[in-house]
N, C-alpha and C positions, 0 to 999 in steps of 0.2 A: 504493500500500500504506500502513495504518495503520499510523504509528508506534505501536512497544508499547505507551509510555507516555503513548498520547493515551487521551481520552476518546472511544468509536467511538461513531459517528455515526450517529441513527437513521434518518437517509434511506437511509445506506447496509446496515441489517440490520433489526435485530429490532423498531425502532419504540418503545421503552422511552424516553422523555428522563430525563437526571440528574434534573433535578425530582421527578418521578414516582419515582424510585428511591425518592429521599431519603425518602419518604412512604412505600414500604413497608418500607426498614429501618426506620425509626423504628417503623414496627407492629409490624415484626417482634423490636425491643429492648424495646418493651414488651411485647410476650406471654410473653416470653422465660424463662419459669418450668417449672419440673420437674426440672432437671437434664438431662443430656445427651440421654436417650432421647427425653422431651417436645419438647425444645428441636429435633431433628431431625424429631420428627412432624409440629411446628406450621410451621417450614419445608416438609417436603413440600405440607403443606397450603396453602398457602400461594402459593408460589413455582411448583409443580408443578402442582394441581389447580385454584385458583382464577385464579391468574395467567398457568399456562402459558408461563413464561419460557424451562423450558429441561423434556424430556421426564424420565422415569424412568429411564433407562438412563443418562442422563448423570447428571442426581442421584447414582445409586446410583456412579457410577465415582469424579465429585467424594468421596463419601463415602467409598469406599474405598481413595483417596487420603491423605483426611486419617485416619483410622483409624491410617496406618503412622508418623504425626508424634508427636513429644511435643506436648502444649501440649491446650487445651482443643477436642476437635475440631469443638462446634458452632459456635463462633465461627470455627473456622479455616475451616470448610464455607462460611460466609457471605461470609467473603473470596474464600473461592475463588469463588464465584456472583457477586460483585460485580465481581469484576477481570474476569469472564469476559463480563459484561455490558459494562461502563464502564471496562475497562481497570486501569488504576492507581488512578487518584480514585475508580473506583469501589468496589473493595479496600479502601483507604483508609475509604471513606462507611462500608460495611459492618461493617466491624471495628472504627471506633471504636463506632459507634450501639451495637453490641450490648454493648459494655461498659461505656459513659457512665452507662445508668442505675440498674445495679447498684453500679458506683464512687460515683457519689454518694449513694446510699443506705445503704452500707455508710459509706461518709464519717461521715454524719450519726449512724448507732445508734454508731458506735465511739465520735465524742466522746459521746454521751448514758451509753453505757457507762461509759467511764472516766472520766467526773463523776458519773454516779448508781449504778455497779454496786453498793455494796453497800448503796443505802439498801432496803426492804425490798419494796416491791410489785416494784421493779425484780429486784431478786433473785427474789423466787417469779417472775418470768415467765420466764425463765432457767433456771428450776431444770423450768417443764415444761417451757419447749422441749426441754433436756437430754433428759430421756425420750422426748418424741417422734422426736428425732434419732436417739436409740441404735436405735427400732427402724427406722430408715428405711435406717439404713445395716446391717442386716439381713436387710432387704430387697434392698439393692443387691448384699450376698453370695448370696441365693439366685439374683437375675435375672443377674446377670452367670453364673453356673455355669452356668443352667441355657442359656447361649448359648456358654459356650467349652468347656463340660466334657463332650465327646460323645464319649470312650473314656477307657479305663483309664490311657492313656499322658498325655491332661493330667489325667487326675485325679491322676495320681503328679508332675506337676508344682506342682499346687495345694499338693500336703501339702507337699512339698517347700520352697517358699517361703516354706507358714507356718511348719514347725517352722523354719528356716530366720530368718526377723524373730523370730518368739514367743520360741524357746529361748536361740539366740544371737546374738542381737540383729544380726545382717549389716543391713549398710545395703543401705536398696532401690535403689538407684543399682546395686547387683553383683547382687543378683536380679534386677533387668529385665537386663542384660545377658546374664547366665550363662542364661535361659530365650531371650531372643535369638537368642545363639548356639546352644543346642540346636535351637532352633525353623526352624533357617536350615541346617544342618547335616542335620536331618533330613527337611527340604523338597529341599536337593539331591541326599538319597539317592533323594528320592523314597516314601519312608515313608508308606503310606497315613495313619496316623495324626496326621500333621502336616498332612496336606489335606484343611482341613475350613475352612469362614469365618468370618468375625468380623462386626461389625457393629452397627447399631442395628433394622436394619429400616426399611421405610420403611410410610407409613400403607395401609390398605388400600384396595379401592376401584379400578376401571378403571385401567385405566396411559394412563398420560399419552405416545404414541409420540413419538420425537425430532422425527420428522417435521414431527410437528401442534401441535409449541413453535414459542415463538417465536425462537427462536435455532435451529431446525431441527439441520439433523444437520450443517452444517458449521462450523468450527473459524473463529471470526472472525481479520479478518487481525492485530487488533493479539494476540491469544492464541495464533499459532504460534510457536515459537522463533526465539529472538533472544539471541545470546549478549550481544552488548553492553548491552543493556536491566538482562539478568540482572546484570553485572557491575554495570553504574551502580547500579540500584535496590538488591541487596544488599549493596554497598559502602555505600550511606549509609545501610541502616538497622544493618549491624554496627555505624556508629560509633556511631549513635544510642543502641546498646544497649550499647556498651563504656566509652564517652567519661564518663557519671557514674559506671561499678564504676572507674574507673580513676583518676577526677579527685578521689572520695572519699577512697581507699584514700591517695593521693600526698600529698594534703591535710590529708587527717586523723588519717592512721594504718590500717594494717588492721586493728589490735583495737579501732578504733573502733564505734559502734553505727552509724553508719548504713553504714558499709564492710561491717562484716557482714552488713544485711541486702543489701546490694545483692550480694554475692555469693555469697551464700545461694541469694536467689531467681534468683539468673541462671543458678549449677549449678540448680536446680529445672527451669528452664524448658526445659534440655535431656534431663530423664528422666523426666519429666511421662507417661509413655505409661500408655495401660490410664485413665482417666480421672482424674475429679479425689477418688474416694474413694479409689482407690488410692496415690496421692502422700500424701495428707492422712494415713496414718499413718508417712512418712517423715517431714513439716513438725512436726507433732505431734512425734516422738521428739526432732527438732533443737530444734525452738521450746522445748518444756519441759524436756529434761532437759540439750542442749548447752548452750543459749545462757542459758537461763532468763528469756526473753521474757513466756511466759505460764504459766500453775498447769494443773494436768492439768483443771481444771475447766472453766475461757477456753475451750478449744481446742472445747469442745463451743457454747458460747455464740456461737461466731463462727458456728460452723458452723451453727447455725440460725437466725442472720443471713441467711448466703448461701443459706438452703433459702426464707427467706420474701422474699424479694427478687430482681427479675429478675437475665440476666446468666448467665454461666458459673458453675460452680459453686465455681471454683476464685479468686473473688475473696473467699475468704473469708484467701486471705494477706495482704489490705490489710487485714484487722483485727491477723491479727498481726504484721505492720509496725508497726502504728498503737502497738498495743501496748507493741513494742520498744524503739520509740525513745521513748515516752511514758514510761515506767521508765527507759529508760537512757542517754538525750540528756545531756550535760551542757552548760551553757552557753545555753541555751535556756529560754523556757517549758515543761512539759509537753504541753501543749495544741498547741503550733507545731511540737515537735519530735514529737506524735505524727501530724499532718497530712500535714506532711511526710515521715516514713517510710512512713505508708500511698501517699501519691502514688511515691515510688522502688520500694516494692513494685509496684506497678501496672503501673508502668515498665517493669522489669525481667521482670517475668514475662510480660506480652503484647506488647511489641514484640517478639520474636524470632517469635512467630504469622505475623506480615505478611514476616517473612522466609525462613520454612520455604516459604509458598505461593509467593510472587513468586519464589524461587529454584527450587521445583521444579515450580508448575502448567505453565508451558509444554514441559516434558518427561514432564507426567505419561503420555502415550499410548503411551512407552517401559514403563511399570512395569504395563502391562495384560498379566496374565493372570503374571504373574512369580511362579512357584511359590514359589521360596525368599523372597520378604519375606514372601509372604502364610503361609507355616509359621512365621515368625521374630515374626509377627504373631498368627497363633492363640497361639504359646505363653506370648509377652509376657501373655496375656490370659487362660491357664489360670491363669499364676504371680500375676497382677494379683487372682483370688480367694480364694489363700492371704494374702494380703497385707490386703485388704479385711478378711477373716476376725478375721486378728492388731488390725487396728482396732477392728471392732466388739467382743473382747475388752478391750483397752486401755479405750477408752468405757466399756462394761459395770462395769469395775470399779472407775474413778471415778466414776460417776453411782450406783451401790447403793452403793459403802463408801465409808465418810469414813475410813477408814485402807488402805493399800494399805502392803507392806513389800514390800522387797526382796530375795532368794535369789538369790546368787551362789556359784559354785563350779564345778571339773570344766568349763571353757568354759561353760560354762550360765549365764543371768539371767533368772531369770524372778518376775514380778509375783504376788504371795499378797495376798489381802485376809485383812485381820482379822475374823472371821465376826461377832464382834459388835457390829461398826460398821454393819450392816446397815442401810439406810435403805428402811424401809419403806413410806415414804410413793412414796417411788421407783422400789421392786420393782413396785406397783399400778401405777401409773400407764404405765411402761414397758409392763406388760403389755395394758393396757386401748388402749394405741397400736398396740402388736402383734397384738392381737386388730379391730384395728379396721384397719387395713393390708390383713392376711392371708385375716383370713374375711370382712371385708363390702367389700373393696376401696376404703375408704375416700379419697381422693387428699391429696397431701402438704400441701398447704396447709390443707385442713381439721383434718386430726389436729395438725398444728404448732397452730395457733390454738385448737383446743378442749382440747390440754396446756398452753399458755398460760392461757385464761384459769381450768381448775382448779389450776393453781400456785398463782393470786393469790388463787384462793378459799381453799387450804388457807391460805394466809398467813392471811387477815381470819381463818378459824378457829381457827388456831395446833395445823394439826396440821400443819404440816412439819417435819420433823425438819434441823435443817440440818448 
């Protein structure tokens, strides 16, 4: 029998050598653009249709596996295909590839940002991606509904969450729970309207039988259960994930900046669920108005960073690391100290990925067909588009207004624009993204790049209004 944490052997199964892996994650980290739904397709394609690694059925169970984790789930999908192929190292291969090349390139635009953000080409390029984002994650509020929102009972979930973040400001940490719990609660009554699925979908096209993969329909020996693997492998990657929030915090202080972000992101990385536009306006509300990292304006700038850059979508927290500790490192260069807060964001937010799969893949064929997570899982994911919602508003009204005030009262807080801060050049442009999204099904990288380079044209014209 193969030890768990070996590398399985291709004489003994599927015929894949580590070599040969290594050459399709790395394909597979650089194709790695779209966001989570793309990111899951170009895997099926991939892994399932081209490669036939492992059938359809299994994919789809891997996927619905990672679905019920916090954390970014195409990435955690890759791990789980990797470990399932090559064990441990192969997990490992998998999970970092698909993150390496979005981290360094996020690396790279953050310093460029924060030594050129406000010189002016740099600025109008910013200012369209800005637009193109707002409608992109408009779009992720319509696709995400139109997959969780299939009766009245998550549609009163959705409102719920957003009046919920919008009005009075509850953190999303107690909305994903509180829709959790309902969603687990009403999965064990058994409530037809909690039994419904989640998902990305996988591409279309012939299915690929388990059979006729190459990892067939049984369960390799190093991927059946092994308590003690579990314990060792999860044991060293908790410390891996605790030993900097904890060496910071003792060292430094914990109202230190780098103490804060590491424990920031490390709560993050465990309420991460519903994807990464969903979290992004819990980080958003912390980063701008807790911590005062970044201007409600950065937050959209990152963010279409991480839209034109391979990777998860959720490595747009390495810009605001990068950020945080770049403003508020003391004792440091800015430049060192924001490198480094981007590398401890990085940290802390996708090492605990390699420990949700390695702790629960080899028991996942215990969670098949488990009514109540998969309810506790729809709801998480009706509440995840009220949430989404409250972002693309937040967005909305700092990318048209250059003034936004605040109204508090009666429990209530909520966000008013000054009407005649109107930014016109922004209203167009937003819309010409939306219109190009919507009715001619434009793809995300084209519209980010053709709001890009009309920004830099309004700039040479000097019709941006800033």
């Amino acid at each position: 029998m193969i030890a768990a944490n070996e590398v399985a052997s291709p004489a003994a199964g599927h015929g894949v050598s580590f070599g040969e892996a290594m050459k399709v994650w790395g394909r597979v980290a650089a194709l790695s653009f779209g966001g989570p739904a793309g990111q899951i397709a170009m895997m099926h394609r991939i892994l399932v249709e081209e490669k036939r690694w492992l059938g359809e059925r299994r994919f789809l169970h891997a996927l619905n596996y990672c679905m019920l984790l916090p954390g970014p789930e195409a990435q955690q999908l890759a791990i789980y295909i990797g470990w399932l192929m090559h064990g441990t190292a192969g997990g490992l291969l998998a999970g970092v590839l698909f993150v390496l090349p979005g981290f360094l390139a996020i690396m790279g635009l953050s310093i460029l940002y924060a030594m050129l953000g406000g010189v002016g080409m740099v600025s109008a390029l910013f200012f369209g991606l800005k637009a193109a984002v707002l409608a992109i994650v408009l779009q992720a509020v319509v696709r995400v509904g139109k997959r969780s929102l299939k009766n009245p009972v998550m549609v009163g979930i959705a409102a719920a969450a957003f009046v919920a973040i919008f009005a009075f400001d509850v953190p999303f940490p107690l909305i994903i729970l509180a829709a959790a719990l309902i969603g687990f609660v009403g999965g064990r009554a058994g409530a037809p309207a909690f039994l419904v699925g989640g998902g990305h979908g996988a591409a279309s096209g012939k299915e690929v039988l388990d059979v006729d993969s190459l990892l067939g329909e049984g369960t390799p020996a190093h991927a059946r259960p092994n308590l003690a693997w579990s314990v060792k492998i999860c044991g060293a990657l908790a410390v891996l994930w605790a030993a900097p929030v904890l060496g910071l915090g003792l060292m430094l202080g914990w109202g230190d900046v780098f103490s804060e972000i590491a424990v920031f992101f490390s709560k993050m990385a465990v309420v991460t669920f519903g994807g990464a536009y969903a979290v992004l306006a819990y980080v958003a509300q912390e980063a701008v108005e807790t911590y005062g990292w970044l201007r409600p304006g950065e937050m959209l700038d990152g963010l279409g960073m991480a839209e034109t850059t391979p990777g998860p979508l959720i490595i747009v927290t390495q810009f605001v690391g990068f950020m945080g500790a770049y403003r508020g490192a003391e004792g440091l260069s800015p430049l060192l100290a924001g490198v480094l807060g981007g590398v401890l964001t990085t940290w802390v937010t996708f090492t605990p990925c390699f420990l949700w799969i390695f702790l629960g893949a080899p028991f996942v064929e215990a969670l098949r067909g488990a009514r109540a997570l998969n309810a506790a899982l729809a709801a998480i994911t009706a509440a995840v588009v009220g949430v989404i919602l409250n972002l693309a508003i937040w967005f909305g009204l700092h990318v048209l207004f250059s003034e936004v005030r605040e109204l508090a009262g009666w429990g209530l807080r909520l966000d008013v624009p000054v009407l005649w801060t109107m930014n016109w050049a922004s209203l167009v442009l937003t819309l010409a993204a939306a219109l190009a999204i919507f009715r001619f099904k434009v793809g995300v990288i084209p519209v980010l790049l053709g709001c890009a380079v009309v920004g830099i044209a309004l700039h040479i014209m000097g019709l941006r209004a800033v």
